[in-house]
N, C-alpha and C positions, 0 to 999 in steps of 0.2 A: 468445420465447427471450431470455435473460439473457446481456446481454455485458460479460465478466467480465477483467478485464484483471488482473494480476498481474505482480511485479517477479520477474526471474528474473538468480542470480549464479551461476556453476559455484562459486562457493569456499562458497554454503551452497544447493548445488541441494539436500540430500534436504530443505530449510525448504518450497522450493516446491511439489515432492510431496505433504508432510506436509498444505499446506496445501491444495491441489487436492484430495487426498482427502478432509479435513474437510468441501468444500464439498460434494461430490459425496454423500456417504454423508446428506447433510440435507439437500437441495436439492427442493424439490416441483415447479419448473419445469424445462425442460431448461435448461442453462448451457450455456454456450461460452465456454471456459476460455482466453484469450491468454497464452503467455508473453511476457512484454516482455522477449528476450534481444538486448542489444547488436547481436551477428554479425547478425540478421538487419533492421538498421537500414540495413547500410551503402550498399545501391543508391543512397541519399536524405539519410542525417544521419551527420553528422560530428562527435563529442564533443568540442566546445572546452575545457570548462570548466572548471577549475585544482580547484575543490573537490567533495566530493562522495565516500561511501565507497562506496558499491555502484552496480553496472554499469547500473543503471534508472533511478536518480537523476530523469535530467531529460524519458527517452524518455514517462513518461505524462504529457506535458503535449502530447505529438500522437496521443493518444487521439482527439479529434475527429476532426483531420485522417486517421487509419487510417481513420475511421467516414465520412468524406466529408461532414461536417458534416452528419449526419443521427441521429435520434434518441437513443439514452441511454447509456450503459455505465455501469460500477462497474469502480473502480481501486482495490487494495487492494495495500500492499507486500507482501503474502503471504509471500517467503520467510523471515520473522521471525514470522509470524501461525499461527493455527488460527482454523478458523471453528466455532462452539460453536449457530448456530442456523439456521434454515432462509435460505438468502441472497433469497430470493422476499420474504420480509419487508422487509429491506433496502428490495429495489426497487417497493415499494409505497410509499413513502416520496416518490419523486419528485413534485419542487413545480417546476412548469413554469414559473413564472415565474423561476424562479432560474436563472442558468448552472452552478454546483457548490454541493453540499451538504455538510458536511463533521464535523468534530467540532470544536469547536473552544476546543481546548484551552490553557490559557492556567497554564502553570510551570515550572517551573527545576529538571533533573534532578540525582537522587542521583549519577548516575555522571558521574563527569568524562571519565573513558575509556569509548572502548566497542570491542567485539570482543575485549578483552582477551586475549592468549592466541593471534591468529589473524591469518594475514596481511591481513585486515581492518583490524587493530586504530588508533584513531584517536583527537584528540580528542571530545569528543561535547559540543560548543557550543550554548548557549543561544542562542535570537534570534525576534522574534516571530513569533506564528502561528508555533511549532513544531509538527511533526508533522499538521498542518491538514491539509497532502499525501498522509497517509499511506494514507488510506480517504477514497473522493471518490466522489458519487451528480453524476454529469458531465449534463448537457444536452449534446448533440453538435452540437444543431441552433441554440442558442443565438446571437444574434449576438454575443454577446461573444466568442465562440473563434473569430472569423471570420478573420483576421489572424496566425492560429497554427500558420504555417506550419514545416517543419523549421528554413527560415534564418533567422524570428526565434525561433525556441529556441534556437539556436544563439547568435543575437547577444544575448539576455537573460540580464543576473545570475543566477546561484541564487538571491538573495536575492527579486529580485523574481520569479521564477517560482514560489516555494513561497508566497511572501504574495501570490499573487494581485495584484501591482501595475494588472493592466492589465483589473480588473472590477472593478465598482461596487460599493462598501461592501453597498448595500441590494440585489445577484446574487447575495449568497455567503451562502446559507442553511445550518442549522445541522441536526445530528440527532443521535440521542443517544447520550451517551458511552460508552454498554454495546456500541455496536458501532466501537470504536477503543478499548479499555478497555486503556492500558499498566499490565502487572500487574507491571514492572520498577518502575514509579515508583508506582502508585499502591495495588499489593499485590491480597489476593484480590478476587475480585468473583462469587460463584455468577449472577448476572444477566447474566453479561458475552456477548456475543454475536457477536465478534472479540477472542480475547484477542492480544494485540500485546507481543511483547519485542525495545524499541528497541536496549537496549544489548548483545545480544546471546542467540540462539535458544539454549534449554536442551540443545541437538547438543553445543555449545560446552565446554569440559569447564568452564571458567572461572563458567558460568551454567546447570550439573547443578540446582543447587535454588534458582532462580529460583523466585517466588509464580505459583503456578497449572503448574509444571515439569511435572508429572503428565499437563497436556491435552494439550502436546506431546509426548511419550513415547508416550501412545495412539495419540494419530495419525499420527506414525511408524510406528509397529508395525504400522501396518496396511499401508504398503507394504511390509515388509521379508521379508516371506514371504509364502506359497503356502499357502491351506489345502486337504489332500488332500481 
């Protein structure tokens, strides 16, 4: 089974739907679908951190720690996302020498704001290894996540927690761009196999025709009714 962690925000839940359904309706393994919603953190982690526009931001970085530092998961922001191909592919992908796998993308986005339009709405800052967090192939059992407790999430930068400060250049392995494929910044992709809209999901009215608006519109649609 496939453990599938996913960002979840009330101010853009039907994103996370949309996207749970995508994986579901393609998926040739069973999944087991996490929402990573805030409320249910709070027995254990307490959200310090001054930056950060959605309510997930820093919680998948105790993905291990949920898993008990034991085998794999996949972490996707999901409520911005649709997934476009079987997620089993994905997770054959896994290179065990690595602690995380990632996309790893490397530029400077068109949109200065993002959310625009929504009480989201923020600036949308350049800084490196952007978006690297966004889609992550995790080792749980790796020792690098040993030490990745809630209270040092807690006491860690944003900055170093998305750049990976605290793993070894040559742990953080790479896979391919078709599945973190931002069609915000980088336009259509028919190959794309996670399409991702960073500055905001096509629900938005601000980002209706967004490149690729269409995949999420489907996949919406499919939770929004009932067929007799």
């Amino acid at each position: 089974m496939i453990d599938l962690y996913a960002g979840f925000d009330e101010r853009e839940e039907v994103g996370f739907h949309a996207f749970a359904s995508s994986v579901i309706h393609r998926a040739k393994l069973p999944v087991a679908i996490h929402p990573l919603h805030l409320g249910m953190f709070r027995a254990f982690y307490e959200e310090k951190h001054g930056d950060g526009t959605n309510a997930f931001i820093y919680t998948r970085f105790l993905i291990p720690y949920l898993q008990q530092f034991t085998g794999w998961a996949i972490f996707a922001d999901g409520a911005d996302m649709v997934c476009l191909a079987d997620i089993a592919e994905l997770w054959e992908l896994r290179d065990h020498y690595k602690a995380v796998q990632v996309v790893k993308h490397n530029y400077q986005t068109k949109h200065p704001r993002k959310y625009v339009g929504t009480q989201m709405e923020a600036d949308n800052l350049d800084y490196p290894r952007k978006n690297w967090s966004s889609v992550m192939l995790i080792n749980c059992g790796h020792f690098a996540w040993r030490n990745m407790t809630p209270d040092r999430v807690m006491s860690m930068s944003g900055a170093d927690l998305h750049q990976f400060a605290w793993i070894e250049e040559a742990r953080i392995g790479s896979m391919p761009v078709e599945w973190n494929w931002i069609a915000d910044e980088m336009g259509e992709n028919a190959q794309a196999k996670i399409v991702h809209w960073t500055a905001g999901i096509p629900g938005f009215p601000s980002y209706a025709n967004a490149p690729m608006a269409d995949e999420w519109v489907k996949a919406a649609g499919n939770i929004t009714h009932a067929t007799p």
